[in-house]
N, C-alpha and C positions, 0 to 999 in steps of 0.2 A: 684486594683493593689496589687499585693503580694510582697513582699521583704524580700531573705531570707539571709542572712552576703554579701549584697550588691549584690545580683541578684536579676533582676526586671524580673518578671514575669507576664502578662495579666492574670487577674481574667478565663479567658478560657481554657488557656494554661493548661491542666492539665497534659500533659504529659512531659511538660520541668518541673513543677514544681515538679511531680515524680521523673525524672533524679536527677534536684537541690537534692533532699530531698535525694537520692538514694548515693550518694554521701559524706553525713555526718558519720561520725560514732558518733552514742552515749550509751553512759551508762545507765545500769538498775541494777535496786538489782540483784546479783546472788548469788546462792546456791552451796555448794558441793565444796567447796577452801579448802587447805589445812589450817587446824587452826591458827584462829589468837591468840593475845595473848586475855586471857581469856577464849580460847576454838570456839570460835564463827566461824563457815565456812557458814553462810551466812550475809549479811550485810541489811537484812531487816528489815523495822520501824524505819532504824538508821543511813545509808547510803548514803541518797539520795542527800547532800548535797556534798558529796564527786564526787559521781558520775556524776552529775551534774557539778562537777569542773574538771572533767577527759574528759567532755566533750569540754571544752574551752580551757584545756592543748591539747589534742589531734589537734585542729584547727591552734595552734600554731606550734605545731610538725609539722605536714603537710604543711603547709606555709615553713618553713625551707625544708621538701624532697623536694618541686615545686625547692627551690633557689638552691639548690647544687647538686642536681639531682644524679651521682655516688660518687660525692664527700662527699656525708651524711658521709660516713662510717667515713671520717675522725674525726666526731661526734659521731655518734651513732655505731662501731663498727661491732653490732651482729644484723643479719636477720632485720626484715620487721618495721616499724610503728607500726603496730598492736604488736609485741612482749614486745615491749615497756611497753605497759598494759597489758599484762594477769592478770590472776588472780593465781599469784605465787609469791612467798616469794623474788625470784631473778629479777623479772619485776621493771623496775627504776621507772615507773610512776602506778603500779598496786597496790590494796588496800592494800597491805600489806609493801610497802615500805611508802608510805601513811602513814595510821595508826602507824608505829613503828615513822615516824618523828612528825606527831601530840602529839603523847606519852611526845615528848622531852618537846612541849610547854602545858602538862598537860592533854591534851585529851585523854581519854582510848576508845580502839573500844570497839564496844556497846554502846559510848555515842554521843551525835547528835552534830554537827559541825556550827561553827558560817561561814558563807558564807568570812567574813575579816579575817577570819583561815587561810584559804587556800591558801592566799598570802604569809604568811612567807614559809608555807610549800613547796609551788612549789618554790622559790627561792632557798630552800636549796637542794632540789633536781636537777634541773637546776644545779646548781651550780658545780655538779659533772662532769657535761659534757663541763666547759666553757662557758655556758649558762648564760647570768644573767639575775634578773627580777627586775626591777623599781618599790618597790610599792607605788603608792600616797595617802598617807591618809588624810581623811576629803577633797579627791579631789583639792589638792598642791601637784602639781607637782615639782621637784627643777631640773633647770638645770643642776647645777653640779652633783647629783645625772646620770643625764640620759648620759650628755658626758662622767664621767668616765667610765660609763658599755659600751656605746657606741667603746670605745677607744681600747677594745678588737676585735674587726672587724668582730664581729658578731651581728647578729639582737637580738635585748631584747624585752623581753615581758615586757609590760608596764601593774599595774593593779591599779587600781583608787579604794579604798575601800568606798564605800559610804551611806549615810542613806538622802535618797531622798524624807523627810517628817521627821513627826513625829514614825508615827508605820502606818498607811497607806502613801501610795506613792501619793505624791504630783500633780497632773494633770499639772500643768505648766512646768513639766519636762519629759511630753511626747515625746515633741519635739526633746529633746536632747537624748533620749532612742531613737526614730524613727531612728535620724539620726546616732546613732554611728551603731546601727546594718544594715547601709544602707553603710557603708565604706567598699565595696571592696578587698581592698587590708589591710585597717587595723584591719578591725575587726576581733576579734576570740569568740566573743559572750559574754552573760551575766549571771553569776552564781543568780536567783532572785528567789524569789516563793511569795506563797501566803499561808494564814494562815494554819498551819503546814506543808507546803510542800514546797522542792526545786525543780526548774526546771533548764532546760539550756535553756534562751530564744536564739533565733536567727533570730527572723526576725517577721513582724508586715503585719497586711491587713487593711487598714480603722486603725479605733481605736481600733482593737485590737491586743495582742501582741501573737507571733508564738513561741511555745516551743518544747521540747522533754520532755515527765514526765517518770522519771527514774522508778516510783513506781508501777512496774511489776517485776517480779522477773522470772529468765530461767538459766540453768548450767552456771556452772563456765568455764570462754572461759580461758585456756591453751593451745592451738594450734593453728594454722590456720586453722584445717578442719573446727573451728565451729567459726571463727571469723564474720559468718554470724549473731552469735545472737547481733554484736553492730551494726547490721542496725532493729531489729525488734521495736524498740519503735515508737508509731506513731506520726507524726506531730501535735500539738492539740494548741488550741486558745482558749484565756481568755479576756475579757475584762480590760484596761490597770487600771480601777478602783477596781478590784479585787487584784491587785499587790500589796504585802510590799513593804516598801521603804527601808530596805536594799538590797546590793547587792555587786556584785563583779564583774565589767568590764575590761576587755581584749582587749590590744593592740600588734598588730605585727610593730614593731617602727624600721626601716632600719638606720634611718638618722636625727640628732636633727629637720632639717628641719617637717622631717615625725610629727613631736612629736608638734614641735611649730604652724604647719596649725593645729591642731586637737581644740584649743578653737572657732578659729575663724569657723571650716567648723562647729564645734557642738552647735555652737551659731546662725546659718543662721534662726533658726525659731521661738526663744525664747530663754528663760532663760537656761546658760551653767553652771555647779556645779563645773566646773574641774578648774583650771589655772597653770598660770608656773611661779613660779620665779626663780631667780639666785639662791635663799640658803634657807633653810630651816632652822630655829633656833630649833635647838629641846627641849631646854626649853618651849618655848609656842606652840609646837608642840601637839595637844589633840588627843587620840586614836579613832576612831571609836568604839561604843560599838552597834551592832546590837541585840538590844531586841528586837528579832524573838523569839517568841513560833514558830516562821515561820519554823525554820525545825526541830521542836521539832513534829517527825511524829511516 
């Protein structure tokens, strides 16, 4: 059995799981953008962790066009999903608005990105549009955190920054990886990799885990005619012991209800990293520090 962000697919089926697969858009290095700062118009060797998390913003994007259908525009203003990311200096979610917001919290392009980066980053982007992002770190969640963003009347992307081990990924936390990339309706996938590489997992067979690997490089997409190159990466499978234990997990969160079933459904098969309380003290609040050489690629 295959499962890929909660579609179940029969080991046979290969043609639904085509469609499924057919269906994601993801990111790969690309070449030929207009410069960034430092000169760099392509994002290869250095990248992939970014890409990788354009891949799990994208999921969340699209869950929002499925709920408002022509009402988007009242959000998103200008043309398609895809415009969103190009790879253009004016794209809200492409590597260059990226990169200039990474810059703020010290990142320069050309340098490799920690996977718990990329939460403050999308929040501040998000943010632009009325969008807010929840992030949880060390896996504390705070209610009042999620009701006030809640309180705006739109859905929030919920991100759990987490280190699921030491520097390899713990095996008792397979379970709760099986099952968040098994939600449906919440999930938008997991920023993870393995020693120097990031991926975007999105879905498991057996014990192993289902990704997109960004680390192929094709032009730089600024239009739609070539929006075809974010379906060319292929679906590939890793054994879930090959996995760092950092990462970065994505929620599409409607309703605090949505938010509060999520310990108990990601505990149904073992051990859960995540929880919620009322408040979060941020005196004893500890950051996440992912030592990844992991996307040091």
């Amino acid at each position: 059995m295959t499962v890929i962000l909660g579609t179940t697919i029969i080991q046979s089926d290969t043609e639904k799981l085509k469609k499924v697969v057919d269906t994601i858009p993801r990111f790969t290095y690309h070449k030929g953008f207009s410069p960034l700062a430092g000169g760099y118009t392509t994002d290869k060797n250095w990248g992939c962790c970014i890409r990788s998390g354009q891949g799990l913003l994208m999921q969340f994007v699209s869950k929002l066009y499925q709920l408002y259908g022509d009402k988007i525009k009242n959000i998103f203003p200008n043309g398609s999903k895809f415009e969103l990311f190009f790879d253009h200096p004016q794209a809200p979610f492409g590597i260059h608005c990226i990169c200039r917001e990474l810059e703020t919290f010290g990142v320069k392009a050309g340098e490799w990105v920690k996977p718990s980066m990329l939460a403050p980053v999308f929040k501040d982007l998000l943010s632009f549009f009325g969008i807010h992002v929840v992030i949880a770190e060390n896996g504390c969640l705070s209610r009042e955190s999620l009701r006030e963003a809640l309180s705006y009347g739109h859905p929030v992307l919920l991100l759990f920054t987490l280190m699921l081990g030491y520097k390899d990924f713990d095996l008792k936390y397979l379970p709760f990886l099986r099952l968040t990339l098994s939600l449906i309706y919440q999930s938008v996938g997991v920023v993870g990799g393995q020693q120097g590489k990031a991926y975007y997992l999105v879905g498991h067979q057996k014990e192993n885990l289902l990704y997109f690997d960004p680390h192929e490089v094709y032009d730089s997409v600024t239009k739609l005619d070539n929006m075809n190159l974010l379906f060319k990466a292929q679906l590939k499978k890793m054994q879930s012991s090959q996995l760092s234990s950092s990462m970065l997990v994505g929620f599409y969160i409607t309703s605090m209800q949505d938010a509060e079933e999520l310990p108990m459904l990601l505990s149904a098969s073992g051990e859960c990293p995540i929880q919620i309380v009322d408040k979060i003290d941020p005196v004893k609040t500890t950051h996440v520090e992912d030592d990844w050489e992991v996307v040091n690629n």
